[in-house]
Backbone as CSV, one residue per row, in Angstrom:
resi,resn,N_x,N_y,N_z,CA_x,CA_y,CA_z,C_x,C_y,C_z
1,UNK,7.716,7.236,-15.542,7.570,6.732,-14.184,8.037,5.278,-14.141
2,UNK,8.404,4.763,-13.343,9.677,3.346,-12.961,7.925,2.427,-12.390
3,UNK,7.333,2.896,-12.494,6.184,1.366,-11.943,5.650,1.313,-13.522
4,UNK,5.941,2.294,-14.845,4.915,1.562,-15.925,6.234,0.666,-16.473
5,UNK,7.328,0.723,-16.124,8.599,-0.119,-16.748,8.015,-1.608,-16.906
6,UNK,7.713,-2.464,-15.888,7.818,-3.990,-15.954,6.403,-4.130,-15.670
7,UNK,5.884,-4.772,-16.030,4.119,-5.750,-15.880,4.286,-5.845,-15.016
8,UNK,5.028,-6.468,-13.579,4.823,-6.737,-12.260,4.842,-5.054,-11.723
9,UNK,5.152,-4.457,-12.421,5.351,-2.946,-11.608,3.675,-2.421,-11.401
10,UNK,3.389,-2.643,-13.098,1.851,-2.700,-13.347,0.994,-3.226,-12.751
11,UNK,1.070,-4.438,-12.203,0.205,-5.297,-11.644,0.134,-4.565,-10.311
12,UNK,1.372,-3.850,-9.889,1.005,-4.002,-7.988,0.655,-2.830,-7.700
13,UNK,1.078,-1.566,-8.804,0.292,-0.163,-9.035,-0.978,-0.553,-8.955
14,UNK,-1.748,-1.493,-9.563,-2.719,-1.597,-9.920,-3.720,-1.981,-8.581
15,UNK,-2.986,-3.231,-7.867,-3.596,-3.817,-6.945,-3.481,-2.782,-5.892
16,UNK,-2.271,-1.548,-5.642,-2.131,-0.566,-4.393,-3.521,0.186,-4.909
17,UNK,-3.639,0.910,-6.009,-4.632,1.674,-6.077,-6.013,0.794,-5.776
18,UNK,-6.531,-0.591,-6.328,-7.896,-1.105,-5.735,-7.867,-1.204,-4.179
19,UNK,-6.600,-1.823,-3.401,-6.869,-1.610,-1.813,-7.040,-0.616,-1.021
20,UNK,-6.674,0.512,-1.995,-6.461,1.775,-1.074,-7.726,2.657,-1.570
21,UNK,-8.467,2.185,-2.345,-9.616,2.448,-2.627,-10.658,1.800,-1.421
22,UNK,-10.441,0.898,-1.259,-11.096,0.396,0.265,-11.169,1.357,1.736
23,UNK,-11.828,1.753,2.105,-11.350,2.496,3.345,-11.270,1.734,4.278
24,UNK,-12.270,0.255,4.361,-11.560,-0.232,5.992,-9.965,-1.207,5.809
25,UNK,-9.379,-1.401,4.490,-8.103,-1.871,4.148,-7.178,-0.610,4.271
26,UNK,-7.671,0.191,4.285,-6.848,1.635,4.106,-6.494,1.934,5.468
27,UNK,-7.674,1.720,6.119,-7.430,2.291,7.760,-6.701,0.942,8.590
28,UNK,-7.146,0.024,8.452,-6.172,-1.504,8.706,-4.480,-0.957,8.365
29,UNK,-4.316,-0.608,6.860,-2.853,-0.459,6.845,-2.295,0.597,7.948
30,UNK,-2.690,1.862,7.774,-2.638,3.255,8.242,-2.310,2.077,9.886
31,UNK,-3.340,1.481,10.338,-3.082,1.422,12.040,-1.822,0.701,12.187
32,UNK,-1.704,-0.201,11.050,-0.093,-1.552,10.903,0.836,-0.547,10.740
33,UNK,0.588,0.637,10.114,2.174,1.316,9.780,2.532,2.111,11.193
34,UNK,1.234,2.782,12.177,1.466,2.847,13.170,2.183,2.261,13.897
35,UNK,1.959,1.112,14.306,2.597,0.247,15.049,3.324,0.138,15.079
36,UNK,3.724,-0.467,13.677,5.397,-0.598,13.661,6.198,0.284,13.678
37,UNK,5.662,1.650,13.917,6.106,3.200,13.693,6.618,3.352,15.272
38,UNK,5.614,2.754,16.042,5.839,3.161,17.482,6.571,1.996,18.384
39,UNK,6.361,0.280,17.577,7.605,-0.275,17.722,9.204,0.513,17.916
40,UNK,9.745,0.959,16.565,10.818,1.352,16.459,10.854,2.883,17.603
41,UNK,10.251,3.127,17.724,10.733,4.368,18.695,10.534,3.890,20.432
C-alpha cells in the first residue's frame, strides 16, 4: 500500500484514522464535503 511508503504517508494515515474516529469531526467533514459538493453543481 503507497501510504506505508514515506513517514509523512504514516503520519496522516494515522491522524485520518484518529479524526474519523471522532463522530462530531466526522459529521463536520461529511457536511464540508457536502457543500462544496453542491457548490460545484
Amino acid at each position: 500500500m503507497l501510504a506505508t511508503k514515506t513517514e509523512e504517508m504514516k503520519m496522516a494515515v494515522g491522524r485520518l484514522k484518529r479524526l474519523s474516529a471522532d463522530e462530531r469531526t466526522r459529521m463536520l467533514y461529511e457536511a464540508r464535503e457536502m457543500y462544496l459538493m453542491d457548490e460545484v453543481t
